[in-house]
C-alpha positions in Angstrom: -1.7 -16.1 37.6 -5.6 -16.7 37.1 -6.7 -20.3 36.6 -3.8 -21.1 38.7 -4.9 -23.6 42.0 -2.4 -23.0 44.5 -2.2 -25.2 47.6 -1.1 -23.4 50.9 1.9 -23.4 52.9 0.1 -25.6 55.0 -1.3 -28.0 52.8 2.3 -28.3 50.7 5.0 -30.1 52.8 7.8 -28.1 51.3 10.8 -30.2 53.3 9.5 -33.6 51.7 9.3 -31.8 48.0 13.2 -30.7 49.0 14.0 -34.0 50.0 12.1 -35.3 46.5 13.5 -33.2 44.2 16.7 -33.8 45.5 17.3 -37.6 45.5 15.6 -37.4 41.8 18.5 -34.9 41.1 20.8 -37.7 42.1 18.6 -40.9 40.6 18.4 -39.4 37.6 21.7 -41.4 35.5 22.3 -38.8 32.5 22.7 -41.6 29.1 23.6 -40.8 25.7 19.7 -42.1 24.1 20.1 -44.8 21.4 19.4 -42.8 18.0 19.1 -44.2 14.1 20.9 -40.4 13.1 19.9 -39.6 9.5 23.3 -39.2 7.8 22.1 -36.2 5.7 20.2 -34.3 8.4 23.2 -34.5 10.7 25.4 -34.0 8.3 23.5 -30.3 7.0 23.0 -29.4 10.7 26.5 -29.8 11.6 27.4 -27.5 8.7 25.2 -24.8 9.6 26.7 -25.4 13.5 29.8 -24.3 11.9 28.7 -21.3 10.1 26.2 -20.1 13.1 27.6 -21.7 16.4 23.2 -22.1 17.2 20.9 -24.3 17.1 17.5 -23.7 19.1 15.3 -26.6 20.2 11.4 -26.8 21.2 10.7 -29.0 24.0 7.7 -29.7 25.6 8.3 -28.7 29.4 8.9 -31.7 32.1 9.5 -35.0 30.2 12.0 -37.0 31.7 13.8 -37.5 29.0 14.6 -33.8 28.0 17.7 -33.7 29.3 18.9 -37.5 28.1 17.8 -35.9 24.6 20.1 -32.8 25.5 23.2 -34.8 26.1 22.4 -36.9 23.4 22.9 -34.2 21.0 25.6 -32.7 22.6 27.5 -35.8 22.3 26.4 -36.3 18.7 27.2 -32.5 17.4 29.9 -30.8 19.4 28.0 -28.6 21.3 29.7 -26.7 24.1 27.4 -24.1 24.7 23.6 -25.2 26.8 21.2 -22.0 27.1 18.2 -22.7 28.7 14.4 -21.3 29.1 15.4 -20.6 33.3 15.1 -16.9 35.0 19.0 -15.1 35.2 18.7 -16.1 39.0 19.2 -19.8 38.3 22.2 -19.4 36.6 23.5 -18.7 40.0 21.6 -21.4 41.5 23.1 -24.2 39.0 26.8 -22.6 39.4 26.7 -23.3 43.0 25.4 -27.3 43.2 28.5 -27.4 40.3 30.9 -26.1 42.6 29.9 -27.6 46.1 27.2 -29.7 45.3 24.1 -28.1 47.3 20.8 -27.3 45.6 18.8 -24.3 46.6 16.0 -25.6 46.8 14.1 -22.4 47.8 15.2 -20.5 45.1 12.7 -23.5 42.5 10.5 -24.5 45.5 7.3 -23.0 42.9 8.4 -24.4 39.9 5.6 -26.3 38.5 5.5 -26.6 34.7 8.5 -28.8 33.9 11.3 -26.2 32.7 13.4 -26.9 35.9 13.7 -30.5 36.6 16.1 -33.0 38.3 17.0 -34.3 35.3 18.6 -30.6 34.4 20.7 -30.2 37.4 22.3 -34.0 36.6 22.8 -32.8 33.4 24.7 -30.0 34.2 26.4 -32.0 36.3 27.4 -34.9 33.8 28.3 -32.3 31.1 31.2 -30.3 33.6 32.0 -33.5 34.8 32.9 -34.7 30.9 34.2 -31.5 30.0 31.5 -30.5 27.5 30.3 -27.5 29.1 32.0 -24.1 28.2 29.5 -21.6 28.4 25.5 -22.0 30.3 23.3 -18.9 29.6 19.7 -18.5 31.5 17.6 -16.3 28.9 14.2 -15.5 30.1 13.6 -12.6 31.6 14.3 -8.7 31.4 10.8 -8.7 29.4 9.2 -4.6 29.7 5.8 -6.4 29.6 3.3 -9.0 30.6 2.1 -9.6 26.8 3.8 -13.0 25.2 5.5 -10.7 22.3 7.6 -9.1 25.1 8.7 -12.2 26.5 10.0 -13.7 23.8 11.2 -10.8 22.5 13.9 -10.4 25.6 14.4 -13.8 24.8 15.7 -13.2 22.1 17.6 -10.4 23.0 19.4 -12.7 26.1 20.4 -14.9 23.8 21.9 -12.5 21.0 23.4 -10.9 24.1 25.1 -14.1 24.9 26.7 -15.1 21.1 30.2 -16.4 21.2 32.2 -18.9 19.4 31.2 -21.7 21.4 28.9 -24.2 19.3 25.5 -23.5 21.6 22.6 -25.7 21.8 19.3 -23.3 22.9 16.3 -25.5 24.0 12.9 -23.4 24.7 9.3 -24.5 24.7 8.2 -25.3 21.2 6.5 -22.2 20.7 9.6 -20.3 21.3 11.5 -22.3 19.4 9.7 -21.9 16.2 10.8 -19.5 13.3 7.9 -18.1 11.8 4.8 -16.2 13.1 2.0 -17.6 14.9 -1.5 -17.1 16.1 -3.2 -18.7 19.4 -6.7 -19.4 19.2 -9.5 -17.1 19.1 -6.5 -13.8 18.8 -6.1 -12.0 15.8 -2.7 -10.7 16.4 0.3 -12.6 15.1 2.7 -13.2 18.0 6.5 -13.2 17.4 8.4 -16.5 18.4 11.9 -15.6 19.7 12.9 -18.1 17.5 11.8 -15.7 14.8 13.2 -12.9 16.2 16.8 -14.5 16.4 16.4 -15.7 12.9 15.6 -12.0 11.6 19.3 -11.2 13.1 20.9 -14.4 11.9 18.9 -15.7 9.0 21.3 -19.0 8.6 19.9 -20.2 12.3 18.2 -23.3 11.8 15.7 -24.7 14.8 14.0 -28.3 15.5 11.5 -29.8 17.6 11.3 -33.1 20.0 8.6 -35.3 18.8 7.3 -37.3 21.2 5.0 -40.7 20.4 3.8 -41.3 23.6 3.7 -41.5 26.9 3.4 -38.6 29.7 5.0 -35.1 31.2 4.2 -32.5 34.3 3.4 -29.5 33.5 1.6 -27.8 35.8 0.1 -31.5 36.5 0.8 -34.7 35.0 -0.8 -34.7 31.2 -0.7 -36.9 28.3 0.5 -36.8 24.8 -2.1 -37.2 22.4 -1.5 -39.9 20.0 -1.4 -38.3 16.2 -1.4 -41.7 14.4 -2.8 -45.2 14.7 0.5 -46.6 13.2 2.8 -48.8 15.0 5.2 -46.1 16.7 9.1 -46.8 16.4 10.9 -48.5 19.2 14.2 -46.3 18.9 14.5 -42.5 18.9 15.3 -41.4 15.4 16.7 -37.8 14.4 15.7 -36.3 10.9 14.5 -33.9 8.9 11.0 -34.0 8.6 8.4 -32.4 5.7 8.0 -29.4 8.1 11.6 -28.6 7.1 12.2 -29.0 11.2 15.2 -31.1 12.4 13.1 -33.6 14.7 14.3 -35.6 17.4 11.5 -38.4 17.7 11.3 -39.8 21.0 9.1 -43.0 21.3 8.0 -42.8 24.9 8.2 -40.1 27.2 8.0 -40.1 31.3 7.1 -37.3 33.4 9.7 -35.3 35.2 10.6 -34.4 38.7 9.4 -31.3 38.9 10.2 -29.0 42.4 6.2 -28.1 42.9 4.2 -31.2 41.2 1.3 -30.0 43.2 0.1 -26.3 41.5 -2.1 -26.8 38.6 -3.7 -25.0 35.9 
C-alpha cells in the first residue's frame, strides 16, 4: 500500500519476530480489569444483550490492554460469542493453537497495525480454557472493492451472516464501530460505518467505544494518545454511558501491544 516503508527480508529477522511474538503470547496473563461499572449503563446494556444477542465495540488497534478490556466485559455481561476485525483465514489459524497449542506464525508474520496481537491468542486461550467461548467469527473480508464503503460493507454482511443466539461481543476499529455516517477529511462523500450498516438491519443494536487517557499503542509504529484534557485523569477504568450516547469503556493508561511485524510503518 503507498506511504507504506517496508523493510526487506533481509533487513527483518523474521525467526527472532516468531520467537517474540510467541513468548508475548505466553507472557501475556489475561485479568479481569478493575472497573467502577455504572449500575444504570450496565444495567440498559444488558437488556438490550437480551433482545439483540450484539454489542459492537471500537478499539483503537494494538493497545495492550484490548484484550484484558475484552474479557473484562465478557466476564461482566455474559457474552459467549467474540467476532473480531481478523481476515476468514485466521479463524483457522486461532482454532489450531486452541487445539494443539502451535501458532502459525507465517500465516501473521506482516501484521503491523495492532489488530492481531499476543494478547488476542491468550485470550482465546483463557476464554476456552474458562468455558466462555461458544462461537468466534473472523469478519473482514469478502469486500468486491478497494474503496472503505466496500469493506465495511462485507463487514457487515460477515457478521449478519454469522447471527445466532449466543450473546456476541463484536470489537472493530472505532470507525467501524460507529453507527452513523461519516466523512474523512478533505472527501465529500459520506462513508458508511459497518456499524451503521448492521444497525439499518437491527435497529435495537447498540455500539460503544474504549476511551483511552493515556499512554501508548503500535499501529503501524509505536504512537501516542493525545491527551484531550488537562484534568487529573482517573486511576480506575470506569464503564458508562457518556453524552455521546456511546457505552464507553475508559481506560486510564494504555501500553503498546506485541504486534507480529513492529517494524512496517506508515
Amino acid at each position: 500500500m503507498k506511504g507504506f516503508e517496508r523493510e526487506s527480508p533481509q533487513q527483518r529477522n523474521i525467526e527472532r519476530e516468531r520467537h517474540s511474538f510467541i513468548e508475548a503470547v505466553s507472557a501475556h496473563s489475561i485479568v479481569e480489569i478493575p472497573t467502577e461499572f455504572d449500575e444504570i449503563a450496565s444495567h440498559q446494556l444488558l437488556e438490550n444483550i437480551s433482545r439483540t444477542n450484539l454489542f459492537i465495540l471500537g478499539e483503537m488497534h494494538g493497545v495492550k490492554e484490548n484484550p484484558d478490556i475484552i474479557y473484562t466485559l465478557f466476564k461482566k455481561f455474559g457474552f459467549r460469542g467474540l467476532s473480531l476485525e481478523w481476515e476468514p483465514d485466521l479463524k483457522h489459524v486461532a482454532e489450531k493453537y486452541l487445539e494443539t497449542g502451535e501458532l502459525n506464525f507465517h500465516a501473521i508474520q506482516d501484521s503491523p497495525d495492532g489488530r492481531v496481537t499476543g494478547g488476542h491468542f491468550a485470550l482465546l486461550k483463557k476464554l476456552r480454557d474458562e468455558g466462555m467461548l461458544e462461537q468466534f467469527v473472523c469478519f473482514d473480508g469478502g469486500a468486491t472493492g478497494p474503496a472503505w464503503n466496500d469493506r465495511d460493507e462485507a463487514m457487515a454482511k460477515n457478521i449478519l451472516a454469522n447471527l445466532s443466539d449466543v450473546p456476541t461481543l463484536v470489537v472493530a476499529g472505532n470507525l467501524h464501530a460507529k453507527t452513523e455516517p461519516l466523512t474523512f477529511d478533505g472527501e465529500a462523500d459520506e462513508q458508511h460505518p459497518m456499524g451503521e450498516r448492521i444497525q439499518n438491519q437491527i435497529p435495537e443494536v447498540v455500539s460503544g467505544k474504549i476511551e483511552y487517557d493515556s499512554g501508548q499503542f503500535h499501529n503501524y509504529g509505536p504512537r501516542d494518545f493525545m491527551k484531550l484534557s488537562d484534568a487529573a485523569l482517573p486511576t480506575t477504568a470506569r464503564f458508562y454511558i457518556a453524552e455521546d450516547g456511546l457505552y464507553t469503556f475508559e481506560l486510564p493508561e494504555a501500553h503498546m501491544a506485541a504486534v507480529p511485524n513492529p517494524h512496517e510503518r506508515i
